[in-house]
C-alpha positions as CSV (number, residue, x, y, z in Angstrom):
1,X,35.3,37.9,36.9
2,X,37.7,37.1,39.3
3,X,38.1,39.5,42.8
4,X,41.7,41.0,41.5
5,X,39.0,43.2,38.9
6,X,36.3,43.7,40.9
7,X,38.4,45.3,43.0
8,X,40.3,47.6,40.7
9,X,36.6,48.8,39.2
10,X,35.7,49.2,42.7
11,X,38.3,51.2,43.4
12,X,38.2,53.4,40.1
13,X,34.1,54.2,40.6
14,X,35.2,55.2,44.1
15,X,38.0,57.4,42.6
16,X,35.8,59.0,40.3
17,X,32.9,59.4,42.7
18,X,35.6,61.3,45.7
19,X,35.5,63.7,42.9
20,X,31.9,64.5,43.1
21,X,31.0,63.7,46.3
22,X,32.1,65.2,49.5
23,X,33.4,62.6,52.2
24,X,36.2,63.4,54.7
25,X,37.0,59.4,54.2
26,X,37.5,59.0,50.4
27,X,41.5,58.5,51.0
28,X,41.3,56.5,53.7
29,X,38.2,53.7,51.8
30,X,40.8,54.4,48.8
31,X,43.9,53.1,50.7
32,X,41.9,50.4,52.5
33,X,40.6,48.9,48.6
34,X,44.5,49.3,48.0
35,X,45.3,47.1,51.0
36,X,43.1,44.6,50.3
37,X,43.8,44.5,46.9
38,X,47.7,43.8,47.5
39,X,46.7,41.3,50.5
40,X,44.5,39.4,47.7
41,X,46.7,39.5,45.1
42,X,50.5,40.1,46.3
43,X,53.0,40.7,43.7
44,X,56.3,38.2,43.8
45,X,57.8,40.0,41.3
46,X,60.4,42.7,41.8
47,X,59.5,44.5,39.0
48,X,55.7,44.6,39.3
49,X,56.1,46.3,42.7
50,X,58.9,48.5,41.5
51,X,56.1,49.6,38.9
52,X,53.2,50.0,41.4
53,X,55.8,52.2,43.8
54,X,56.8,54.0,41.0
55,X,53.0,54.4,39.5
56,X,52.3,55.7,43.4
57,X,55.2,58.4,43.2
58,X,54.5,59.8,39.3
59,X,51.1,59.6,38.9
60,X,50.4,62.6,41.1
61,X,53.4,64.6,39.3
62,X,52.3,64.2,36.0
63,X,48.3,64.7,36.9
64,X,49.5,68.3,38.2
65,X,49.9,69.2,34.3
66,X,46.3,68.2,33.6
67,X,44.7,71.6,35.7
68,X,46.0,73.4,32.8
69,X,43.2,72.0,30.7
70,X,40.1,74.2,31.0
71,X,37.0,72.9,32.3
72,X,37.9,69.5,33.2
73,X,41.7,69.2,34.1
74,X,41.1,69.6,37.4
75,X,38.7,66.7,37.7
76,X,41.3,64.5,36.0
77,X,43.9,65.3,38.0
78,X,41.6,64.5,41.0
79,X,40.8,61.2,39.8
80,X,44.2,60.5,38.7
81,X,45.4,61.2,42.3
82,X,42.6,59.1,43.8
83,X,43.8,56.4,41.5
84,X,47.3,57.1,43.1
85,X,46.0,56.8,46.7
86,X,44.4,53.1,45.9
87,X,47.6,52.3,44.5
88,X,49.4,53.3,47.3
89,X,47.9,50.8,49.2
90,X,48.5,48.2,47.4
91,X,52.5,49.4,47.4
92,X,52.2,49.3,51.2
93,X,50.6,45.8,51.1
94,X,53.0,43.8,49.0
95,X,56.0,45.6,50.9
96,X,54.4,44.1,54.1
97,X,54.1,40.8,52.1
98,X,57.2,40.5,50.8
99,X,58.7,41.7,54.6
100,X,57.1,38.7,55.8
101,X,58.3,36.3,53.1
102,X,61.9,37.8,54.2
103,X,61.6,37.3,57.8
104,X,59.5,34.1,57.8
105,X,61.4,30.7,57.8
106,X,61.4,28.6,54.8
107,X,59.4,25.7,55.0
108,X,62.7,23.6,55.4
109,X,64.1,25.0,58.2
């Protein structure tokens, strides 16, 4: 298993366990998995990040509609927008990344 999954299952048990336990530092461990998940594994594609940035923006819209199931809609949409934070790091990551691939020289110059 290579560390791109680890950290992703990481980052979902600790999305799903902010929901049940109380911590005043769930967003911030969330964004940091993010961060280091988007250091690890930068996306060079222009359409993966345009997905991730749009995955960061939506989820948390559409996971609003979920507290209109009894019982446990609320919990999903809590997850969901855990899941939204962790992405959200990784958004901020590559856009750091790909800053620096922008501003850096090329290897020729």
């Amino acid at each position: 298993m290579n560390a791109d999954k680890i950290l992703t299952i990481v980052s979902l048990l600790v999305a799903i366990l902010a929901v049940f336990v109380a911590l005043d530092y769930w967003a911030l461990i969330l964004v940091l998995l993010g961060l280091l998940s988007g250091f690890m594994n930068s996306e060079s594609d222009p359409v993966q990040r345009m997905v991730l940035l749009v995955a960061a923006i939506g989820l948390p819209v559409v996971a609003n509609q979920l507290d209109a199931i009894p019982v446990i809609g609320g919990y999903v949409n809590s997850i969901i927008d855990n899941i939204a934070i962790a992405i959200s790091g990784m958004v901020i990551a590559n856009f750091i990344m790909a800053m620096v691939d922008r501003v850096k020289p090329a290897s020729g110059d």
